[in-house]
PAGUPA-971628 format. One record per residue (C-alpha): x, y, z. Coordinates in steps of 0.05 Angstrom, whole numbers, plus 5000, padded with zeros to 4 digits. Layout:
BEGIN
XYZ
...
END
This chain:
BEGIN
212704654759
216204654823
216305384857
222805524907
223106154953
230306414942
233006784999
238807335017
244706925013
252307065058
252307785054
258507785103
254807795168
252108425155
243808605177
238109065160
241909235088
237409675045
235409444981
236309964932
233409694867
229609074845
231908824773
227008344761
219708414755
213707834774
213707484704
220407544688
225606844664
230506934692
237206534684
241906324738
246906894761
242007454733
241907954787
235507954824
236208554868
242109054889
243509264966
248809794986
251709715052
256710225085
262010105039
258609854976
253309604933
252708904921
248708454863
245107954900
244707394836
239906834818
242006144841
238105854796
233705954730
226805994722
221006484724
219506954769
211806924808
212807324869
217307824894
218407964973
222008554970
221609254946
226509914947
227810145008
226709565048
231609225097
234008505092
239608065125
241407365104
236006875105
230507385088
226007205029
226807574969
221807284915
219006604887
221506234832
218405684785
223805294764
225705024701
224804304684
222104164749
215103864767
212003934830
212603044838
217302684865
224003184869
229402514869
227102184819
226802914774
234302944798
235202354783
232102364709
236102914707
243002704714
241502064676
239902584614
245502984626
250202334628
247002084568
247102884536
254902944552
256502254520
252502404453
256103154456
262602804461
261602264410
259802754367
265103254368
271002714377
270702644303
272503434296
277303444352
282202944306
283803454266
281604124307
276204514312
274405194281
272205804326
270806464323
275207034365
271107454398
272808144437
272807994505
270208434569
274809154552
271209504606
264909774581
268910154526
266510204457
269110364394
276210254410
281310294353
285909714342
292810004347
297009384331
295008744294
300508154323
299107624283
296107404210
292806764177
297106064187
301006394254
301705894308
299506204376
299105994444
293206074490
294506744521
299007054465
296907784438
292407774379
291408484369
292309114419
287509614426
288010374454
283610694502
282811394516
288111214576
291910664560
293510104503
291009364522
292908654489
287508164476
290307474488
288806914453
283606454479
286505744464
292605444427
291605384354
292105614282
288806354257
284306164205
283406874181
283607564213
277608084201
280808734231
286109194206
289709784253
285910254257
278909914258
274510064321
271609524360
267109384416
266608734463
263408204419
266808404352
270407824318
278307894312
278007294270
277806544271
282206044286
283305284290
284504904349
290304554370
288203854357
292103484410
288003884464
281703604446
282502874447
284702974522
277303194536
273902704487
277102054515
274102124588
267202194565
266801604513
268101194574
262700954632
261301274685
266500914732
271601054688
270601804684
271301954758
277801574758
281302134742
277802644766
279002264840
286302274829
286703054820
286603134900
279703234913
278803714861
283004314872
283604914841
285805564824
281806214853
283906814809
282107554815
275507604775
272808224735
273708784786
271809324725
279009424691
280309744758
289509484768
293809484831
288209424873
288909424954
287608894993
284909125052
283308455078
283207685079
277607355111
279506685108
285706225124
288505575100
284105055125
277205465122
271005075098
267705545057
260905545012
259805864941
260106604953
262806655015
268407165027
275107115003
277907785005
276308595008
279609054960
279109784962
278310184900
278410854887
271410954911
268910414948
271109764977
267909014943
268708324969
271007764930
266507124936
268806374931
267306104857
265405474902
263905014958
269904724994
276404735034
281505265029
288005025007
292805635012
292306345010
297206694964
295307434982
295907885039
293108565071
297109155037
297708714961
296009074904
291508554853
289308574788
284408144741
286307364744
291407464798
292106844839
287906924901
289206194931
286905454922
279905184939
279304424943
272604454910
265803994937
263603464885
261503874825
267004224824
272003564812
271603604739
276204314747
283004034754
283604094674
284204944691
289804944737
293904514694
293905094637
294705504695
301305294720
304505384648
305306074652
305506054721
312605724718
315106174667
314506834710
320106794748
325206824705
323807574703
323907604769
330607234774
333607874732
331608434798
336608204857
331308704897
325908984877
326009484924
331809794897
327309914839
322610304874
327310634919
331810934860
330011604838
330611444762
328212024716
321012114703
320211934624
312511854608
309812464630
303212294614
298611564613
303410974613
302210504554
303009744576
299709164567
296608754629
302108284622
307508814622
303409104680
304008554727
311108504718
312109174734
307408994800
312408424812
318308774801
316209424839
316509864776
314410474768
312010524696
311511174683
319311254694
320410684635
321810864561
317110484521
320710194455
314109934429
309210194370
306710814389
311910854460
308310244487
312109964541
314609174534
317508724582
324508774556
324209474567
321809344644
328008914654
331909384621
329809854671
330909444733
338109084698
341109814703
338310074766
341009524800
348009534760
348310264782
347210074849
351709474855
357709924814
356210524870
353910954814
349911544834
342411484830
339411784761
336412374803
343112674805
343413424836
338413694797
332113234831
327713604874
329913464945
325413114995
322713375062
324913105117
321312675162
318613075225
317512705295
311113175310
309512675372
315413085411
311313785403
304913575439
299512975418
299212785348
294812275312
295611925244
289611895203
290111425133
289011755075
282811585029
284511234969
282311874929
287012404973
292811974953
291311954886
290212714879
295812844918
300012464863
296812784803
297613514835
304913414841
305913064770
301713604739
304214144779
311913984764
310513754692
306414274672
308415104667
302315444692
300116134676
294616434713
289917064692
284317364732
277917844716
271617974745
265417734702
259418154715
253417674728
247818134748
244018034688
245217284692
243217194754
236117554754
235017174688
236816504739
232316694794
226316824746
226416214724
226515914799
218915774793
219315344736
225614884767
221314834819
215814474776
221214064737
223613784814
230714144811
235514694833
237915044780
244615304798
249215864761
254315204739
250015024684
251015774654
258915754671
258615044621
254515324576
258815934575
266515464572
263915064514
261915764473
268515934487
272115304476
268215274406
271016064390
277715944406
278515204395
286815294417
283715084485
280414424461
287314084449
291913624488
298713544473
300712834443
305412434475
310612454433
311613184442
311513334373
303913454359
297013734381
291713324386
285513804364
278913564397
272913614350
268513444411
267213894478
266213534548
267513914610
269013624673
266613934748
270013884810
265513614858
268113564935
265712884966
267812605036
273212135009
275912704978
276113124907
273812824835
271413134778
265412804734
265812974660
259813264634
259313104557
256713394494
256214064531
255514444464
249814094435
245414064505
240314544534
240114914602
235514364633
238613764612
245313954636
242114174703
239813524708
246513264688
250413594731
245513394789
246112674780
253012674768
254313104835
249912584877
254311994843
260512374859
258312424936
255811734946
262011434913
258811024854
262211424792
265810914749
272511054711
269211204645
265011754679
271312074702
274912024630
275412494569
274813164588
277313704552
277014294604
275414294677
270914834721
273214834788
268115284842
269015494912
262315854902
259916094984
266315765010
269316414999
275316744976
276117164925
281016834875
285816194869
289715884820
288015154792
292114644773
291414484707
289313704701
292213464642
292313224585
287013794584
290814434579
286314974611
282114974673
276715674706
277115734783
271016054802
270516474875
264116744905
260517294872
259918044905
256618644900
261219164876
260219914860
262319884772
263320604746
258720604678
261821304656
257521664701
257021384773
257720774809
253020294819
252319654846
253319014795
254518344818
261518074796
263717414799
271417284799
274816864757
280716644744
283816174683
290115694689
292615474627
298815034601
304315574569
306914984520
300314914487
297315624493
299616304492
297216904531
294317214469
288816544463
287916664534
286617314527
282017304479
278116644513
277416944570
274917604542
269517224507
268416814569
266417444613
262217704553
257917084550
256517034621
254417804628
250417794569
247217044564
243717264505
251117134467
249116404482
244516344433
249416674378
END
């Protein structure tokens, strides 16, 4: 077998990157794309795949090292390959491939005649499992077109539609609303369009000459270089383009830098070749399978001008919406009434519409199943914002909108400098104000005597010591909140969306605020109720150290049902937290002092932590607040209640 060193490949110029984990091991087959080992630069962290497959017999590398492009990272025995004469192996390859292709085609031009059955698989939803069906679109014998919904499914944030993968007939249908499904399931089957396959077929019963007739006509090969899957992460920043029309690149060079909410990833070229056109720049927001450019591909990549072709279908029938917005910043720039208070519920197609047209969602009334939005009610939207405008109507925000500030010149007091805003700031900053203005807070405050608490912590220093930890009083204040949540459960609600329910939570997941560099985000801690002391230590630990070196992903971040907010030794001795919906209740927590407590017969000195509870008045009244916090303070001066 033939053994090939495989190296670092473009890593965008950058040197002496630490490797932070090795995901293979000396023995391992490994396919090609598997990732072989994982470096993090400033930004980010980046998979560093396998070009090829084959087995792995020596690796170069271990954790903690540093490596720039070129440097060896382990040796590969290849597949298929002997140690001989390497042309005439590539040759005997290609010949069997040739010879494979034609037997594959031959074989399934019989079937293409009259269509071809397949199963409908759940595609990539994000890492998300166990996600009910909300919405079933079509049934057996529908025609559908390759990209039309299938079914819609609804996250713990928003609704998505799963498009069909090709034109055809549904066979059959396996799910029902309300079903819950994972990425894999099967929605169903359905047969082929059989006019699409016949267009593959008839290139590969011919000879070789024939076959790269057409494929030489296409221009060289060009084709489309979409968005790929940047983690169900939308409206993602460009911050910027690292190549131009005209650019030779290779296969994973460059294209583009977005910024997320916590870090910042490149974009590499799906292949070798010559850059066509750009369609983005700095400053556009991007989201999965948005058009990134066109990439005259390098020989192998010839046969892809059959993609671009389906592409340009749908391509052509976007602009009719945008056609319907004379401006589409008179969209944004109208101060239309805020309707969806809480998550907006569109599909992605619905979402890049509103992306084109400059919409805000949230301030569109969904006339969908369940309030999901639609594109009809997006135009809607825009049709009378801009016939208000054109007929010199006034604005929907009317005399009753909360005035703006004005804009201040500070540069005439003295030197000023402007300083961009993380991507995290901005976004707190918006969910502060919506929750702030949405939501009518109530605040209480007591002092919860910890003295017994916090002797029974520090004797049990010695022992975190051995387990390799810091055991910290959060762990109590959790284990305290989810006692309390389970004996008055009028906390562990959310209000539904439609304004005319409670949704009751039979679960109990806390989130913590955690203060990181970029700025404030709170990790959701799960299952508090059923976990020990340790394991939530160890939890909260982890999470805290994710949090800081900005590596939590959106699901970590999701489905919290009450949120513990701590200035601890920052000081201060009380506050009053926004509530974060949809949870309804949130404990600010201020550094603990000795105090002198009169016990009936002196003073002494207790230690007493102040506390303070924010709650939402529409879903909670001060006599459940009462009572919570009441039981709160009991359980964290008397721990024993913990194990009631």
């Amino acid at each position: 077998m033939a053994t090939e060193t495989i190296k670092v490949p473009d890593i965008g110029g950058s040197e002496d990157v630490e490797v932070i984990e090795i995901s293979v091991s000396v023995g391992d087959t490994v396919a090609a794309e598997d990732t072989l080992i994982v470096l993090e630069t400033d930004k980010a962290s980046m998979d560093i795949p396998c070009p090829k497959a084959g087995k792995v017999t020596a690796i170069s590398v271990k954790e903690g090292d540093k490596v720039s492009e070129g440097s060896a990272i382990l040796e590969l025995e290849l597949e298929g390959e002997s140690a001989g004469d390497d042309s005439q192996a590539e040759s005997a390859e290609s010949s069997a491939s040739d010879n494979a292709a034609e037997s594959k085609a031959s074989q399934e031009a019989p079937k293409a005649s009259g269509g071809s059955e397949m199963d409908i698989p759940v595609p990539d939803i994000g890492g998300s499992e166990g996600v009910e069906v909300i919405e079933v679109c079509v049934k057996a014998g529908d025609e559908v077109s390759e990209g039309d919904s299938l079914i819609v499914l609804e996250t713990d944030k928003a609704s998505m539609e799963i498009p069909a993968p090709a034109s055809g007939t549904i066979s059959s249908i396996a799910l029902k609303e309300g079903d819950k499904v994972s990425e894999g399931d099967v929605i169903g089957k359905m047969k082929t369009a059989g006019g699409e396959a016949p267009a593959q077929s008839e290139p590969a019963s011919q000879s070789g000459s024939e076959s790269a007739a057409p494929a030489a006509s296409q221009g060289g090969g060009e084709q489309d270089m979409p968005v790929p899957d940047i983690g169900g992460a939308e409206g993602v920043e460009v911050i910027e383009v690292s190549v131009k029309a005209g650019d030779e690149v290779s296969e994973g060079d460059t294209l583009i830098v977005l910024e997320t909410d916590k870090a910042s990833m490149e974009i590499p070229a799906p292949a070798s070749g010559k850059i066509k056109s750009i369609a983005l720049k700095e400053g556009d927001k991007v989201s999965q399978g948005d058009l990134i450019g066109v990439i005259e591909a390098e020989g192998s990549a010839a046969p892809a001008p059959s993609a671009p072709a389906k592409s340009e279908a749908p391509a052509k029938s976007e602009p009719e919406p945008k056609a319907e917005s004379s401006s589409p910043a008179t969209a944004t720039g109208a101060s239309a009434e805020v309707i969806n208070s809480g998550d907006v519920y569109a599909g992605p197609a619905v979402r890049r519409l509103g992306r084109q047209l400059g919409v805000d969602l949230a301030k569109v009334k969904g006339s969908g199943p369940r309030g999901r939005i639609t594109k009809d009610d997006v135009r809607s939207y825009v049709k009378n914002i801009v016939t208000a405008s054109q007929s010199g109507a006034a604005p929907a925000a009317g005399g009753g909108a909360i005035p703006r500030i004005p804009p201040i010149d500070f540069s005439k007091f003295g030197e000023v400098e402007e300083v961009k805003m993380s991507k995290i700031k901005k976004l707190t900053a918006d969910n502060m104000t919506r929750n702030w203005l949405n939501i009518p807070h109530v605040t209480q405050w007591d002092d919860a005597d910890i003295t017994d608490m916090e002797d029974f912590r520090k004797g049990l220093k010695a022992e975190a010591e051995k387990r390799g930890t810091k055991l910290t009083p959060l762990p109590f204040l959790l284990k305290a909140c989810a006692a309390a949540l389970e004996a008055e459960p009028s906390f562990n609600v959310s209000l539904h969306h439609d304004g005319e329910h409670i949704v009751q939570k039979k679960y109990v997941h806390i989130g913590i605020a955690v203060d990181t560099p970029n700025g404030l985000v709170v990790p959701v801690i799960r299952d508090v109720n059923k976990k020990g002391l340790w394991q939530l230590t160890e939890e909260v630990n982890a999470m805290a150290k994710k949090a800081r070196d900005g590596k939590l992903t959106a699901a970590e971040m999701q489905g919290g049902c009450f949120t513990i907010s701590s200035l601890g030794a920052m000081g201060g001795s009380g506050f009053t937290p926004i509530v974060n919906a949809p949870e309804v209740g949130i404990l600010g927590v201020s550094r603990a002092q000795i105090k002198p407590v009169w016990n009936g017969t002196e003073f002494v000195p207790r230690n007493m932590l102040p506390i303070c509870l924010s709650y939402d008045h529409r879903a909670i009244n001060g006599a459940d607040a009462g009572r919570f916090f009441t039981f709160l303070a009991g359980a964290l001066a008397d721990v024993r209640r913990l194990l009631l």
